[in-house]
C-alpha positions, -999 to 999 in steps of 0.1 A, spaced: 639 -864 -260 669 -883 -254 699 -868 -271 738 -870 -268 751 -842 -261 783 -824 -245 775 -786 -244 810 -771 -238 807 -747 -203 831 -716 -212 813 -688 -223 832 -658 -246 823 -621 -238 816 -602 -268 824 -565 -264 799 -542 -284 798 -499 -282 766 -495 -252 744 -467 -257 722 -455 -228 692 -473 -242 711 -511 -239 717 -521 -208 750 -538 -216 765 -557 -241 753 -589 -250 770 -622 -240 781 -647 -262 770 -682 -253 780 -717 -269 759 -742 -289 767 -776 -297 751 -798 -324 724 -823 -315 711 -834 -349 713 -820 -381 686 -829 -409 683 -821 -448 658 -819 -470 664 -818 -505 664 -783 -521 650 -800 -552 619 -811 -533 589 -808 -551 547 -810 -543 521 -808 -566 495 -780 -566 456 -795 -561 433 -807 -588 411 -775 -583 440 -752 -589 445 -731 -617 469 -749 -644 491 -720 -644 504 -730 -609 519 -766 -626 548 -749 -638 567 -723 -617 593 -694 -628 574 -691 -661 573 -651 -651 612 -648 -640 624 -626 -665 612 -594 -685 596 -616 -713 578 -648 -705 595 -680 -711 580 -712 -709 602 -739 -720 614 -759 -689 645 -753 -675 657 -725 -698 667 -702 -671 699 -706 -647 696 -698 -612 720 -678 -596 732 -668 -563 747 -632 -566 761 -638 -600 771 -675 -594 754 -704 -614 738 -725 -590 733 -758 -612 693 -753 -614 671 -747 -645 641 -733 -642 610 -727 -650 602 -761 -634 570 -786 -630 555 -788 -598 560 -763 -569 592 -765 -544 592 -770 -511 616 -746 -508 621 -712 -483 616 -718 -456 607 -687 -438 589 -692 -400 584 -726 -379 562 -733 -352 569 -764 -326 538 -784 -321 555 -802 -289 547 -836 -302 575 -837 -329 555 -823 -356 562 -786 -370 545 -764 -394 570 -748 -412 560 -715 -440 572 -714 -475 578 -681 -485 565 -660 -519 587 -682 -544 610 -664 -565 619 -633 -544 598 -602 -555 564 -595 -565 567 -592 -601 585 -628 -606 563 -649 -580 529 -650 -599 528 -689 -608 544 -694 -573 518 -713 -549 513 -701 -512 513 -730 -488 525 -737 -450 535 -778 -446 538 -797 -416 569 -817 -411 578 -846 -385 610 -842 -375 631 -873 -359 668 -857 -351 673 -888 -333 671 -913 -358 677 -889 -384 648 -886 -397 622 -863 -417 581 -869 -427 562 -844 -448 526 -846 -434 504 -823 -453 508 -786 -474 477 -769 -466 477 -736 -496 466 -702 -493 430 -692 -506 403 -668 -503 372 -680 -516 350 -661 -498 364 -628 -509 382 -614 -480 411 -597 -494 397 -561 -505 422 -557 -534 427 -578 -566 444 -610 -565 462 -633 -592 436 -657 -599 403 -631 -588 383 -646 -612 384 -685 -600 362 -704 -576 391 -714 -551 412 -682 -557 444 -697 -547 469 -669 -535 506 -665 -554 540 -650 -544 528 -618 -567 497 -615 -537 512 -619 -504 553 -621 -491 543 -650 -462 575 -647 -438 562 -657 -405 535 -679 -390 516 -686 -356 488 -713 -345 462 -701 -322 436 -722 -313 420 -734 -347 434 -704 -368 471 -698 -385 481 -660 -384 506 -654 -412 528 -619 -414 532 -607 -443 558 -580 -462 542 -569 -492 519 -545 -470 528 -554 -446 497 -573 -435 489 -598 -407 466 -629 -426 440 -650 -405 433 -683 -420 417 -711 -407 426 -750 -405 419 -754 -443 442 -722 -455 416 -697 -463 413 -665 -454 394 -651 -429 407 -616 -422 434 -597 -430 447 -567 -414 473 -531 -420 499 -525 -397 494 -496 -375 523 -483 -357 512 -452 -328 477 -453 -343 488 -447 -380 489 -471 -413 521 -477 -422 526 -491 -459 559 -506 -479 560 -497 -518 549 -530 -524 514 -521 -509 482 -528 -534 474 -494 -551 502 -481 -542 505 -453 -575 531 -436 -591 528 -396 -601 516 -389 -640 541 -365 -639 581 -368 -633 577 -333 -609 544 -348 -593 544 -357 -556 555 -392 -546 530 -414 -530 543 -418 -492 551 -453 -472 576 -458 -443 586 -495 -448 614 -503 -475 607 -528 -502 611 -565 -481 612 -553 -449 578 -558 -437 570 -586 -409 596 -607 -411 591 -626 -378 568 -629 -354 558 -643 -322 531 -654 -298 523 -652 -266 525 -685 -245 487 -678 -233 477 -671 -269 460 -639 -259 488 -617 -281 509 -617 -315 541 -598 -317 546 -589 -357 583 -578 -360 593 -555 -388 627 -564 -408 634 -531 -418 634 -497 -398 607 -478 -400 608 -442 -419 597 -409 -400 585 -390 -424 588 -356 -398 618 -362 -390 631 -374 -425 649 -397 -412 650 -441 -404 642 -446 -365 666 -444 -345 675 -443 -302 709 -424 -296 720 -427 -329 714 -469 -325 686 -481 -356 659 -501 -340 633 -520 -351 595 -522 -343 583 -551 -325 545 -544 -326 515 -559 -299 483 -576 -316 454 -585 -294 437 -620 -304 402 -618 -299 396 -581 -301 419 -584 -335 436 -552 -330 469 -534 -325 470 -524 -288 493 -490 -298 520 -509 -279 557 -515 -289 592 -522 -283 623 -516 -300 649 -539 -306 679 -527 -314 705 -539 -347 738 -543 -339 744 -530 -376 715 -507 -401 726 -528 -427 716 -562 -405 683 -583 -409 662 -604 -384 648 -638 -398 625 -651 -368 608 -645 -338 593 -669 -314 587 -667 -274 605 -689 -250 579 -678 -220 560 -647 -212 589 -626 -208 617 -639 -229 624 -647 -268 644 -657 -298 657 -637 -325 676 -643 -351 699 -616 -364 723 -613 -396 737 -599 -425 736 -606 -461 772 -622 -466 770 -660 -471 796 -687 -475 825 -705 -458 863 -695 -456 876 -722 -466 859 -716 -501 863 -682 -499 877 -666 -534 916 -659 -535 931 -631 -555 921 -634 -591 897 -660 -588 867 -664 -607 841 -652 -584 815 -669 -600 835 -702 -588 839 -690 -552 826 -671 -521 840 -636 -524 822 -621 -491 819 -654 -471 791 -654 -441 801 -630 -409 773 -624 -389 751 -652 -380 733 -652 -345 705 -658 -327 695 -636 -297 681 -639 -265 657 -614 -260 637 -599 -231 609 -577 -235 600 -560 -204 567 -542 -201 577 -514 -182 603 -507 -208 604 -497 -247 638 -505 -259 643 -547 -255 674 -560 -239 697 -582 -256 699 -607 -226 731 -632 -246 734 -647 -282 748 -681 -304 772 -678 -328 756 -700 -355 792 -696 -372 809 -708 -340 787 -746 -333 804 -773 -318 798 -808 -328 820 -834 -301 790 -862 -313 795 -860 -349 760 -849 -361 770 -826 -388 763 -839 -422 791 -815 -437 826 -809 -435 838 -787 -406 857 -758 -411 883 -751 -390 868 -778 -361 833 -760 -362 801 -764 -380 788 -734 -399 752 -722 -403 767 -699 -430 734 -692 -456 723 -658 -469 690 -660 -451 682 -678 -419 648 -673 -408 633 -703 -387 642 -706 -349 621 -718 -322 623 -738 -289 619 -779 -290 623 -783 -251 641 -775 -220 678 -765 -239 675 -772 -268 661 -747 -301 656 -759 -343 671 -731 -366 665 -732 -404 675 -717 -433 657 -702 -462 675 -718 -494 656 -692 -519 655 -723 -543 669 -719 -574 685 -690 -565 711 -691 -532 743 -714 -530 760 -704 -493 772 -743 -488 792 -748 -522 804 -716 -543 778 -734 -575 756 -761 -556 718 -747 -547 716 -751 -511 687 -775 -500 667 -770 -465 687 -775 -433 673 -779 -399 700 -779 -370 688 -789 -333 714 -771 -307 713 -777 -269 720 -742 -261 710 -744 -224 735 -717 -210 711 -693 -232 682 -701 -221 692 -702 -187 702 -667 -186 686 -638 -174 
């Protein structure tokens, strides 16, 4: 790939508080825009002839009551009107929630459930699509959707459309969040169980597995049969993941031998009473799968948040040893639009986006807790060539949505990161404007360099 570029050299330190557990505190390192893509947030794909009718019109299921008359709901991104009506014919493209780089400039990128939650996602379609992706020439190809099934019956609980021949799978089954290729099978982590889904070529479903962490089932509330007490003094059922904090990202092994599911959320001891934590630092799970046996090894790491209140959106490897992670909070917006005293807030940004990065990670074998080797500031991009297809702020181009959950390597310095518009229902470019799907290519070769 031949791209212009002029990756700026000076690097800033970034003091953090160490604890015994992190070696030292993590570097920051620039990025400079090589291309910058958009597709449409209003995107739309059509579900298959052998589908059930009910997936032709989506967000029918939004709101207490059901409503189907098009368009008579507004969407709305923490209280501000977004400019979309839904429900709406068809199924969106939209959420983008894990990639994977072929290496031939084709990637299979994951849409997640639909609507947010499992109650409001049931005429939402599950499907992966693969995209061709020209930042050069500024350009962008949808290939194929390939949808979720299971047709032979290999989920063990109930499903939206059970009684069907093709038994398409719905944002009210499954919370897809991250994706892998291995060999002729897709490997899809989910957060409603949180589950790991094997699928073959054609989307269906060949096995599907609990998360184990130290040789134990661990469940979110959002797990199937998960029951409440018959009585307000009766004993709560128990589960240690919090509601959409199951596998958010998770990578593979460059020999394909091993998945490593990430959890968003920090686990809950239930001895202890008490989220995990390492010298008072909350730390995540980052969990060891063995392809071919199909099994959790027992092994993990901890990554540690920089905040408890902080997020991860993706994981993917950059070689045996070393990954990407993206980190951030829940803020969104740009300062320039931020809201000013007295302002309408449902015309402006009034907690604008504040921590946006992407990590450099190494996971060491020999140790539990992974180093934070260096990071991006994906509020803090330079762009000397001109490749941003929005206004600046302040000289800089902003990565500044809500969610961010797509990252992975294209080749030698440069990484793709994405956002997850949540269409209808996020705005973090314009205060009242639903954000479509960004992909940014940054030549970041100072962070992948380092060790």
């Amino acid at each position: 790939m031949k791209l212009n570029y002029r990756a700026t050299l000076i690097s800033t330190l970034v003091a953090f508080a160490a604890t015994a557990t992190t070696v030292s505190a993590a570097e920051q390192f620039p990025a400079t825009l090589a291309g910058h893509l958009i597709i449409a947030g209003d995107t739309k794909i059509q579900v298959p002839d052998d589908a059930p009718n009910d997936l032709r019109v989506n967000g029918k299921f939004h709101e207490k009551q059901r409503i189907d008359e098009l368009g008579a709901i507004e969407g709305k991104s923490n209280g501000r009107p977004t400019g979309i009506k839904f429900p709406f014919e068809g199924q969106a493209i939209q959420g983008h929630s894990g990639i994977v780089n072929n290496g031939d400039g084709t990637f299979w990128i994951l849409t997640d459930n639909g609507l947010g939650n499992k109650l409001n996602s049931s005429d939402s379609a599950l499907y992966f699509n693969l995209y061709k992706l020209d930042f050069e020439n500024d350009q962008w190809e949808h290939l194929e959707t390939v949808f979720l099934k299971d047709p032979n019956k290999k989920i063990p609980f109930r499903i939206t459309h059970e009684d069907t021949e093709s038994r398409y799978l719905t944002g009210e089954d499954f919370d897809p969040e991250s994706i892998q290729v291995v060999g002729d099978n897709f490997w899809i982590g989910d957060e409603f169980g949180p589950f790991l889904i094997k699928l073959d070529r054609q989307g269906n479903v060949i096995d599907i597995f609990e998360t184990e962490v130290n040789g134990k089932v661990v469940k979110s509330p959002d797990y199937p049969g998960m029951v409440l007490p018959g009585s307000p003094d009766g004993s709560m059922p128990e589960f240690q993941v919090r509601r959409s904090k199951g596998f958010e990202g998770m990578a593979s092994s460059k020999d394909g031998k091993t998945l490593y599911p990430l959890l968003e959320g920090v686990l809950w001891d239930s001895e202890k009473k008490a989220f995990e934590s390492v010298d008072g630092q909350p730390v995540l799970r980052i969990l060891e799968f063995a392809l071919g046996d199909d099994k959790y090894t027992g092994k993990s790491w901890f990554y540690p948040l920089e905040d408890a209140k902080h997020s991860i959106g993706d994981f993917n490897m950059i070689d045996e040893r070393y990954g990407l992670i993206i980190e951030r909070d829940d803020t969104e917006g740009t300062a320039d639009k931020a809201c000013k005293d007295g302002e309408d807030v449902t015309r402006c940004f009034d907690n604008v986006a504040n921590f946006k990065r992407v990590y450099k990670v190494e996971l060491n074998p020999e140790e539990q807790m992974v180093r934070k080797v260096g990071y991006i500031d994906l509020m803090d991009i330079q762009d000397p060539n001109h490749q941003s297809k929005v206004a600046l702020v302040d000289g800089k181009f902003q990565f500044p949505f809500f969610t961010i959950e797509n990252v992975d390597v294209v080749e030698d310095r440069y990484i793709v990161v994405g956002n997850d518009n949540n269409y209808p229902k996020s705005s973090s470019r314009e205060p009242n404007v639903a954000d479509d799907n960004e992909l940014i290519l940054l030549d970041v070769r100072s962070l992948l360099d380092a060790k």
